[in-house]
Structures are given as structure tokens and as C-alpha cells.
C-alpha positions as CSV (number, residue, x, y, z in Angstrom):
1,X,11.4,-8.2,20.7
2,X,11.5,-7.1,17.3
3,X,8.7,-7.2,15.5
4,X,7.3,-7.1,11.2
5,X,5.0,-4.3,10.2
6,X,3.4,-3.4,7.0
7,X,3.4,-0.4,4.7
8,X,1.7,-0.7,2.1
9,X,2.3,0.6,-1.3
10,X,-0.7,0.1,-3.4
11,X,-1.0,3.9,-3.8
12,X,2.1,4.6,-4.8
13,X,4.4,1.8,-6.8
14,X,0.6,-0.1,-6.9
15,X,-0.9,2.4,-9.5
16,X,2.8,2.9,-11.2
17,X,1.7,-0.3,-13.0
18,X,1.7,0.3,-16.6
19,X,-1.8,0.3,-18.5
20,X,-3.9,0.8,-15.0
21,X,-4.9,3.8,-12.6
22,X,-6.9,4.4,-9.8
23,X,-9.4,7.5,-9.1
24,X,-8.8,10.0,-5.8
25,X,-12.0,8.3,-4.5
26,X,-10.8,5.1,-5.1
27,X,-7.7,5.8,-3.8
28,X,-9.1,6.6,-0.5
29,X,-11.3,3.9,-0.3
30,X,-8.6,1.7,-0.4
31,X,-6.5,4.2,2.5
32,X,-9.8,3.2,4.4
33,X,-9.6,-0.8,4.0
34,X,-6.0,-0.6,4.8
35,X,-6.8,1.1,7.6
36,X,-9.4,-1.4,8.8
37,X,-6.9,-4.2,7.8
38,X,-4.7,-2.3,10.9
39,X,-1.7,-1.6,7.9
40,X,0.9,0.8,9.7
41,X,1.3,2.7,7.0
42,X,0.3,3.6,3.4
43,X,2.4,4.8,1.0
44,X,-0.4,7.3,-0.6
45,X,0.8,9.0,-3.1
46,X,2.9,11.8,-4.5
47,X,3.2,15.0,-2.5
48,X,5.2,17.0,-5.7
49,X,2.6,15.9,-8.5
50,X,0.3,18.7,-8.7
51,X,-2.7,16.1,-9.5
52,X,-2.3,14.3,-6.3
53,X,-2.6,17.4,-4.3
54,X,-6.2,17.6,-3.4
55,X,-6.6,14.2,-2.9
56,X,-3.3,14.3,-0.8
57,X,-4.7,16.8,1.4
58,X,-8.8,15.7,1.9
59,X,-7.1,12.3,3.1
60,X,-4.6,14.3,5.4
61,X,-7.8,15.7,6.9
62,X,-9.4,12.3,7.5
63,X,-6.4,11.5,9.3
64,X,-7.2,14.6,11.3
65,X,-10.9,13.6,11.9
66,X,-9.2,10.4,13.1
67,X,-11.0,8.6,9.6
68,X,-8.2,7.7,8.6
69,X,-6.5,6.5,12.4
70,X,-4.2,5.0,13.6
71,X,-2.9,4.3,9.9
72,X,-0.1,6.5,8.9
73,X,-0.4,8.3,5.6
74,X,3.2,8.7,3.8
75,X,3.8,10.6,0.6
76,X,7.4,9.1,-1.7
77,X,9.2,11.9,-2.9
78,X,13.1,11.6,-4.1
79,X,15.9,12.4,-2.4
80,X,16.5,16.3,-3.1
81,X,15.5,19.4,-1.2
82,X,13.4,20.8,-4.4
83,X,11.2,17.9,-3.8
84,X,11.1,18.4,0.2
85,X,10.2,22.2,-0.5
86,X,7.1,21.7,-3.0
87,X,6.6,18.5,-0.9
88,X,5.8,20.9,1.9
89,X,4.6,23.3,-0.4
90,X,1.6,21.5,-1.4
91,X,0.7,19.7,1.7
92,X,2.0,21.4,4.4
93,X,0.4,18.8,6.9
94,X,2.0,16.2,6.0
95,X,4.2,13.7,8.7
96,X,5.2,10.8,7.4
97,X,7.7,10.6,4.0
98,X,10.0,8.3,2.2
99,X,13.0,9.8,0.1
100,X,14.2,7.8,-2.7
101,X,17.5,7.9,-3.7
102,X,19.4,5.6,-6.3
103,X,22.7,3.9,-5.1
104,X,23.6,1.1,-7.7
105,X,26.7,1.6,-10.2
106,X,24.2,1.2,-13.0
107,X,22.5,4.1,-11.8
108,X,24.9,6.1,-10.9
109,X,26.5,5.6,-13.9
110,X,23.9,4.8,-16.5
111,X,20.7,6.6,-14.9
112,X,23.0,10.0,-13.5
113,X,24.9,10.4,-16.7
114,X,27.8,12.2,-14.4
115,X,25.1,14.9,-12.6
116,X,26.2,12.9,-9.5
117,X,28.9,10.4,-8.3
118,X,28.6,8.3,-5.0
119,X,30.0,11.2,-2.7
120,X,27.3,13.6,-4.0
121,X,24.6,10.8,-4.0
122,X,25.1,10.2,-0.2
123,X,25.0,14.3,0.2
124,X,22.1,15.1,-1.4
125,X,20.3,12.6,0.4
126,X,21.4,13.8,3.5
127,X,20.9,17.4,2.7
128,X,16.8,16.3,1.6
129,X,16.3,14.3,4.9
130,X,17.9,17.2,7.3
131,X,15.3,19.7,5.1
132,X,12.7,17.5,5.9
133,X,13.1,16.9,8.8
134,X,13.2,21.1,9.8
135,X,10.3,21.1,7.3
136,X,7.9,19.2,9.4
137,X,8.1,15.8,8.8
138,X,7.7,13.4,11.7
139,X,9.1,10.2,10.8
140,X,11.1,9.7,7.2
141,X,12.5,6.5,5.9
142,X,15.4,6.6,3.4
143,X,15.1,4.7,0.4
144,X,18.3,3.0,-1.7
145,X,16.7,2.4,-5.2
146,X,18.7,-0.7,-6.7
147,X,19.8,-1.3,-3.2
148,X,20.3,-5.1,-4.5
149,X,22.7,-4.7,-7.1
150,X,24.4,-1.8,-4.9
151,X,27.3,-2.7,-3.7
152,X,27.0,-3.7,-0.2
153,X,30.2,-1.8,1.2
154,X,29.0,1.5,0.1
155,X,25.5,0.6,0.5
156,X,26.2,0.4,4.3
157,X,27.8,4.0,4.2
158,X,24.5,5.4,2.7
159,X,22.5,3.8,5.0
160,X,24.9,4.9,7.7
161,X,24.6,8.4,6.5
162,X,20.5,8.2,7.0
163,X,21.0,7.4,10.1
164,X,23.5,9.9,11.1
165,X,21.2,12.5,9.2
166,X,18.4,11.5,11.2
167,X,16.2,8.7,9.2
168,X,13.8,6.4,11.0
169,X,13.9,3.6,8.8
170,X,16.4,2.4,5.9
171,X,14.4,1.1,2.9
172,X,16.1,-1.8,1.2
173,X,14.4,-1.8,-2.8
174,X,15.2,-5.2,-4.9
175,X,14.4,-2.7,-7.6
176,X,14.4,-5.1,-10.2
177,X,13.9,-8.0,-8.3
178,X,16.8,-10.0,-8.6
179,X,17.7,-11.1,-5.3
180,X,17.1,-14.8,-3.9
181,X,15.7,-15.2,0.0
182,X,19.5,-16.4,0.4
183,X,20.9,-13.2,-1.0
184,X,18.5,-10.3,0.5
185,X,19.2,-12.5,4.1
186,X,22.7,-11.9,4.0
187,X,22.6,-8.1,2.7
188,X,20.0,-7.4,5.3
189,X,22.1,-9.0,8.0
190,X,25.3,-7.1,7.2
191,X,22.7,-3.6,6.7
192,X,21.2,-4.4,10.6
193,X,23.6,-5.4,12.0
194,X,26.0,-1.9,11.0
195,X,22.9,0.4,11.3
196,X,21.1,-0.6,14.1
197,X,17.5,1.1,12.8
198,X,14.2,-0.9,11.2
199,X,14.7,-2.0,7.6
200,X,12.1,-1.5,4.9
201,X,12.1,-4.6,2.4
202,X,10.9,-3.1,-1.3
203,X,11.1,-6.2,-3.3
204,X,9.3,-6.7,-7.1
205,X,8.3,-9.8,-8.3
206,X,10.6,-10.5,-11.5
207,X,12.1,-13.5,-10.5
208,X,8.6,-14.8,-8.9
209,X,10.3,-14.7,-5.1
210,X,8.2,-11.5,-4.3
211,X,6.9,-12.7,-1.3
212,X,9.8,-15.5,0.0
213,X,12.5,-12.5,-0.8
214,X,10.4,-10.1,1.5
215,X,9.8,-12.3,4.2
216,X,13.8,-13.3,4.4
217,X,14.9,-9.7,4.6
218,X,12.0,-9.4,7.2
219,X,13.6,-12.6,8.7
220,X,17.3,-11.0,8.6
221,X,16.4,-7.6,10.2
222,X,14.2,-9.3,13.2
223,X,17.3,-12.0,13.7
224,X,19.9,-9.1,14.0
225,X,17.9,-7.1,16.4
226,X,15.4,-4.6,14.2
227,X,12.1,-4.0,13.5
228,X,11.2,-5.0,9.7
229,X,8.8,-2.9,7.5
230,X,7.5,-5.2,4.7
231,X,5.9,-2.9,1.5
232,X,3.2,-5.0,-0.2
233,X,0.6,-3.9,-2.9
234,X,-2.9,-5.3,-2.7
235,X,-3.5,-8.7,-4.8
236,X,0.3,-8.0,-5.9
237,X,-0.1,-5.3,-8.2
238,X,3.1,-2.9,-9.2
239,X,5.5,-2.5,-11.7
240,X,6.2,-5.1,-14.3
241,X,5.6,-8.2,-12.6
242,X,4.5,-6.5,-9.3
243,X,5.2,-6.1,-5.8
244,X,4.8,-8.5,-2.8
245,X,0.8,-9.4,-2.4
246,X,-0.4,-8.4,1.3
247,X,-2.0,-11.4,2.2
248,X,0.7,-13.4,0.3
249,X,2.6,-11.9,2.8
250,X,0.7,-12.5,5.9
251,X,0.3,-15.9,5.5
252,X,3.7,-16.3,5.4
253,X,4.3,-15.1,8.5
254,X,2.2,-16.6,10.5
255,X,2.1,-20.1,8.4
256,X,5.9,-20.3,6.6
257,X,8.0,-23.0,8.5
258,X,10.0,-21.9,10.4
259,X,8.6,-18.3,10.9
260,X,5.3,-19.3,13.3
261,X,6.0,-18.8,17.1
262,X,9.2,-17.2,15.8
263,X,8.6,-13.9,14.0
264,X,5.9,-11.9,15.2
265,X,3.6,-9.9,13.1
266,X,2.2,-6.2,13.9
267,X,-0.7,-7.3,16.7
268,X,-3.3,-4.7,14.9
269,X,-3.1,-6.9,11.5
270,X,-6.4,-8.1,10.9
271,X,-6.9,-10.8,8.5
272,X,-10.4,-11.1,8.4
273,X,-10.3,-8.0,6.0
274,X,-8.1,-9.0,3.6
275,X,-11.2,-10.2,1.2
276,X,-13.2,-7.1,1.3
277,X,-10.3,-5.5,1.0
278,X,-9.3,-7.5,-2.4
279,X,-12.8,-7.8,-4.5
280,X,-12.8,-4.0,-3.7
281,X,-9.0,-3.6,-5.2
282,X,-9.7,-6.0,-8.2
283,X,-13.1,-4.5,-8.8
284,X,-11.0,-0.8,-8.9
285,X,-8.3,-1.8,-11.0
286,X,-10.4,-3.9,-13.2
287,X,-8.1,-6.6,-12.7
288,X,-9.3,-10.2,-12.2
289,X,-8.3,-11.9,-9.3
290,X,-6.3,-14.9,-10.5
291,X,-8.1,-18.0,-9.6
292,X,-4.4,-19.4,-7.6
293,X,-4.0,-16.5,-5.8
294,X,-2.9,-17.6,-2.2
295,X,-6.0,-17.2,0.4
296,X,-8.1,-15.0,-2.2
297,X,-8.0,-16.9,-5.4
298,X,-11.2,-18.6,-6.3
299,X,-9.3,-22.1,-6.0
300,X,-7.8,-21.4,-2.8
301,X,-10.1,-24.0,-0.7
302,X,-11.1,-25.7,-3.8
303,X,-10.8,-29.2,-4.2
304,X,-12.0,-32.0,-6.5
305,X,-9.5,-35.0,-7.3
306,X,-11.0,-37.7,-4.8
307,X,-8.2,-38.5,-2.8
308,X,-8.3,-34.5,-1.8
309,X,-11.8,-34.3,-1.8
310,X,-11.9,-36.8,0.9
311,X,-9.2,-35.4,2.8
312,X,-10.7,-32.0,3.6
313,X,-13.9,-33.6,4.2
314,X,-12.5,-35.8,6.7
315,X,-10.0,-33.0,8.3
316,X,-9.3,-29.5,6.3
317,X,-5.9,-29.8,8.0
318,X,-5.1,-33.1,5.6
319,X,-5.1,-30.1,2.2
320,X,-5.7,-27.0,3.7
321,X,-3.1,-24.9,5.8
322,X,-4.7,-22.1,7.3
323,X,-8.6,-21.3,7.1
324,X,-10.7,-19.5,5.3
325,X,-12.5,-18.0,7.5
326,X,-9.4,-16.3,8.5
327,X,-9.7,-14.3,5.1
328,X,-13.0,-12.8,6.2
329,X,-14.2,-15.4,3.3
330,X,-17.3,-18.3,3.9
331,X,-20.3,-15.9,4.0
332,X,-22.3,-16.0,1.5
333,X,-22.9,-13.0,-0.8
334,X,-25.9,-12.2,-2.1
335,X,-26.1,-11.2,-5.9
336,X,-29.7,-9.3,-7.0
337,X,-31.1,-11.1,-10.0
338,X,-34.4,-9.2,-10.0
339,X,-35.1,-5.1,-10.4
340,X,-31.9,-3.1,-9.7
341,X,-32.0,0.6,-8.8
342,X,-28.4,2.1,-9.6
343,X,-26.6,5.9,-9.2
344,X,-24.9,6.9,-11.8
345,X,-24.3,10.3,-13.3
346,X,-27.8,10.6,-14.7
347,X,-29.5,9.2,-11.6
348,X,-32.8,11.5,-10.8
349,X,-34.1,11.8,-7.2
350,X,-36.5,9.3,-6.5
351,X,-33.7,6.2,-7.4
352,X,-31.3,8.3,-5.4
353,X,-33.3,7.9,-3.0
354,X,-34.2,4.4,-2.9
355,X,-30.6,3.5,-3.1
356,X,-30.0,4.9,0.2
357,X,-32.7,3.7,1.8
358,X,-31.3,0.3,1.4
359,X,-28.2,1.2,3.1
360,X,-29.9,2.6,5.7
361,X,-28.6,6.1,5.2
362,X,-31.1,8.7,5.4
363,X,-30.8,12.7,4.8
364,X,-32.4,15.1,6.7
365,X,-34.3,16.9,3.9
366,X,-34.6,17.6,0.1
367,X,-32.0,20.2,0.1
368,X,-29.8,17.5,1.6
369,X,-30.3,15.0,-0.7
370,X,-29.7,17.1,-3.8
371,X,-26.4,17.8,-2.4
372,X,-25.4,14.1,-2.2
373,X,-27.3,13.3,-5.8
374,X,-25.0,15.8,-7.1
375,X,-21.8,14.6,-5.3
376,X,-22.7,10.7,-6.0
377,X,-22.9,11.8,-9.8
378,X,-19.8,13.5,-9.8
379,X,-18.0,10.4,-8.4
380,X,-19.8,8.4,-11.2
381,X,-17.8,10.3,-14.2
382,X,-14.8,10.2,-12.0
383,X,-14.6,6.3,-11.2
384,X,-16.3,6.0,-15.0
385,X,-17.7,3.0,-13.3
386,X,-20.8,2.5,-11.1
387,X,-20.2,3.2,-7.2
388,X,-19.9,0.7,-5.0
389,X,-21.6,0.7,-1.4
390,X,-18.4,1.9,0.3
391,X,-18.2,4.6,-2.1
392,X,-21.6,5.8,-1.9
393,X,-21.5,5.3,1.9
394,X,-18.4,7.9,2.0
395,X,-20.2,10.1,-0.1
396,X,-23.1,10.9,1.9
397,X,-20.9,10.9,5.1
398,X,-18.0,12.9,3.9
399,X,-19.4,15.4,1.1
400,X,-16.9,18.3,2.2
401,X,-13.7,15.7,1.4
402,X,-15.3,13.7,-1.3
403,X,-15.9,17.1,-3.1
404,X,-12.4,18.4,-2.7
405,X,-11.0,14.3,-3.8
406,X,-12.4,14.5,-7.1
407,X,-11.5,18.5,-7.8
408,X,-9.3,18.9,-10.2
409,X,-7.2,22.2,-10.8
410,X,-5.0,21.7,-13.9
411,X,-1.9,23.9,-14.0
412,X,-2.0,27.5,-14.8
């Protein structure tokens, strides 16, 4: 039976988002909560940016050390052979990619300026993906940027062509989110059912049907006999208006009616993560979670007019649809009021120290300890923002890959 998984694409498209970035570390941190959240795949990064690089490759070794397992780590590179040959270049353990190639008449016309037509646009592609695939890579996904305002005659051939070429996956992109759930339903039915390999949804939040346009295509592909891939960005960050929010999106699969019982969702998902996973995101970015965010937002189980007071008081089914307990929300969280000892990048030993004590991590002498000061400094100018415990607990665990994560070797 067909079935939905997740790659997400935090970052990659995630940390696109004008007026925001993420650091290596914090980048990796987030790799890790994915990974815990049982994600099939993130989309982390850019193999052909020489900034990247490092990063790229200390998180390619977690994978190795099985860190970062069973989560696959997949660099987005476009659809031409120079980018497959610096791709490999750079990180020559890399598996797992996703060629981008744009297929609309606007693009082709507007974006190509006559450097390419659609004949050329479908070999290039296939030229990229054959190099890749000779290159290394063990599973690629194809990508038709615009693929919603491409038309859907020719869209099919390109897909077609990925497959014949050798691509695991066709990635559908509502580039500039103009599609409807009745729309990207359709398109992905006539895609599946002439392709016959899992479809990616890419959809961007323009319109405000992020999340019901993903979960249609999702709907389409499974319906016509395919596995679907939904990309999501934690708390719905991306481009513009964003991309489809990750536990937006799992709560609409297993709550939407007419999807639960129906549609089944990747077993390994794991819920209970998703509000770690978020503060930690929001806290990164140094975005504010919206108070109506679905399952996260502040309101989410809030009530207070009487007749829905009473309600969830008598029965949380009469106002609330799923719980919150399934978010990994409901403990309480203890904030320190009193002394504080923080790192920072002018912490001294003895605080250091104390610090790690409380998260029960101990070093096995001075020399040791120096090290990780010295490290945990580091990361401090390169968040520019005090570490949190995940990131001081990866510190002191993973010095070798945390060093290499926040070198940085500009271009000669």
C-alpha cells in the first residue's frame, strides 16, 4: 500500500527566507531533531556553495557514525553536470540529491532568456541525473521548478524523461503557490498515473493552502498507486510566505476527514517531538511562534469563552481534535529565576564547569575541559546567541565535528 513520507526542507528552502539564517551548528541541531522526529529525509543544504562545505561534510560523517541514522541527508543542486561535478567535488560522500530544473513557459522564456528551449531543458536534466548517478549518488529525485504553471502535457514528458534517465522520485514544486487542493489533485493524478514513481509535493504558502495543497497531491499520488514525499519546513518557514509547516502537516494526515484510516503516514514519524523540535527552531531563527499555530501555537489548547471552557472541561473531544500530549507538550518547564551560570565566549573555567555538571556531563581532566571551554566559546560567536543545552551537549560529545561545523575557509 502506498504510503506519505517526509522530507524536510528547513535547511535548504527553510533558511532561503529572506532577512533570516541559520549557523552550521544550528543547522545540525536541527538535522538531529529531525532525525529524532523519524523525518526520511532532510534537505540539508547546498553541496556547490563553498560555505556549506564543511558543515556538509562533519554532518555526512554523523551519518557515518550512525548520529545522524536512519535519516537521509540530501544536498539540492540544479539540474546541470557542472553542479553534479563540484557537487561531488566537495563532498564526495554524499548519496542522496535533488536536481532542480525549471519547466514553466515563464521560465523558459522569461528566466532562460533563449540559453535553453524545452527540448534542451529535458536534456540537460537528463544529462545531470545520468552524471550523478555514475558519480555516486544513491538515490536522486528530479525536481520541475514551476511545475504548477507548467504545462501539464510537457510536464509529463520531463517527468517521463527522469524516469527513463534513472530518477527515484519526481518533485512536483507549486513554485509560487498558486495551485488549489483541486488543481495539484488532478495534475498529480495525470503525473502518477503516466510515471509510475513516488511524487515529491513542493508547495509554498502564497495563497495560504500550504498545507491542504500538500496533503492533496499527497492524496493524488497514494490514490494512483505511489508513494508521496511531502517537503515541509519547521513552524512553516521558507520563501515569501513559506513552505508547508511539519506538524501542520502531520496532523493533517492522521486528523483531516477523510484522510484517517485511509492514508497512511511513514510508521517512524514521531509526534511527540514536534515541540522540542519547534521552541528549538523558533529560538534559532529568532522567530516567534505565532500564538494560532496548529498544535504548537500558544492558543492551540487554549480556551476561555464559557460555553468552550465548559466543553473541554467536560470532554476535550467537545473543542479539541487531537491531544496535546501528542505534541510532546503538557510537561511543565522549568524557567531559573534565581543565580544563572551561562557559557558564552568569555566564559572562564570554573562556570564552565558548573554548567556541565548540571547536565551531567563530566570530562576526564583539565586538559579536557579546556578543549571544550574553547570549542563552546567558539560556538558562542558563531550562533551570536547563548547555547542551548542541545548545543552544548553536542559540543562536548562531538568536538572533532563541532570544530570542523563552524570552520570557515573563505575562497582563495
Amino acid at each position: 500500500m502506498p504510503k506519505i513520507y517526509l522530507i524536510d526542507v528547513t535547511n535548504r528552502d527553510g533558511v532561503q527566507t529572506s532577512r533570516i539564517c541559520l549557523s552550521k551548528l544550528q543547522k545540525t541541531i536541527l538535522n538531529s531533531y529531525l532525525n529524532q522526529m523519524g523525518v526520511f529525509q532532510s534537505e540539508f543544504g547546498f553541496p556547490t556553495t563553498h560555505h556549506e562545505t564543511n558543515y556538509l561534510n562533519a554532518n555526512l560523517e554523523l551519518a557515518e557514525m550512525n548520529a545522524l541514522a536512519p535519516i537521509r541527508l540530501g544536498g539540492w543542486i540544479r539540474a546541470i553536470e557542472e553542479d553534479v561535478r563540484e557537487t561531488f567535488k566537495n563532498c564526495p560522500k554524499i548519496k542522496h540529491l535533488n536536481l532542480s530544473m525549471s519547466t514553466s513557459e515563464q521560465m523558459i522564456r522569461h528566466k532562460f532568456k533563449g540559453k535553453l528551449d524545452h527540448t534542451s531543458v529535458i536534456k540537460e536534466m537528463t544529462g545531470a541525473l545520468k552524471l550523478a548517478r555514475e558519480s555516486g549518488a544513491e538515490s536522486i529525485g528530479v525536481n520541475a521548478e514551476d511545475a504548477s504553471r507548467t504545462e501539464i502535457d510537457y510536464l509529463v514528458s520531463f517527468a517521463q524523461a527522469a524516469k527513463n534517465a534513472g530518477a527515484d522520485r519526481f518533485r512536483y514544486c507549486d513554485t509560487l503557490g498558486c495551485d488549489s487542493p483541486f488543481t495539484i489533485y488532478e495534475r498529480i493524478k495525470r503525473l502518477a498515473e503516466a510515471i509510475k514513481i513516488p511524487v515529491e509535493l513542493h508547495c509554498h504558502n502564497d495563497l495560504g493552502m500550504v498545507v491542504a495543497n500538500s496533503v492533496a497531491g499527497a492524496m493524488a499520488a497514494n490514490d494512483n498507486g505511489v508513494d508521496a514525499y511531502i517537503n515541509t519546513c519547521v513552524n512553516g518557514m521558507g520563501e515569501r510566505a513559506g513552505n508547508a509547516d511539519l506538524a501542520a502537516v502531520i496532523l493533517a494526515v492522521r486528523y483531516a476527514s477523510g484522510m484517517r484510516g485511509k492514508y497512511t503516514l511513514d510508521e517512524k514519524v514521531d509526534l511527540k517531538k514536534a515541540w522540542q523540535l519547534c521552541k528549538y527552531a523558533s529560538y534559532a531563527f529568532g522567530i516567534p511562534i505565532p500564538i494560532n499555530q496548529p498544535g504548537i501555537g500558544a492558543n492551540a489548547f487554549a480556551h476561555e469563552s464559557g460555553i468552550h471552557a465548559d466543553g473541554a472541561l467536560k470532554d476535550r473531544r467537545n473543542y479539541e481534535l487531537y491531544d496535546f500530549e501528542e505534541l510532546g507538550r503538557g510537561e511543565p518547564e522549568v524557567i531559573e529565576t534565581g543565580r544563572q551560570i551561562t557559557v558564552g565566549e568569555y566564559s572562564g573555567i570554573k562556570g564552565f564547569r558548573n554548567v556541565y555538571e548540571k547536565l551531567e556531563i563530566a570530562f576526564k581532566d583539565d586538559a579536557e575541559a579546556a578543549r571544550i571551554l574553547e570549542l563552546a566559546r567558539y560556538a558562542n560567536v558563531h550562533n551570536q546567541k547563548p547555547l542551548v543545552e542541545e548545543e552544548l551537549k553536542f559540543v562536548a560529545q562531538y568536538p572533532e565535528i563541532a570544530k570542523k561545523i563552524m570552520t570557515m575557509t573563505p575562497l582563495r
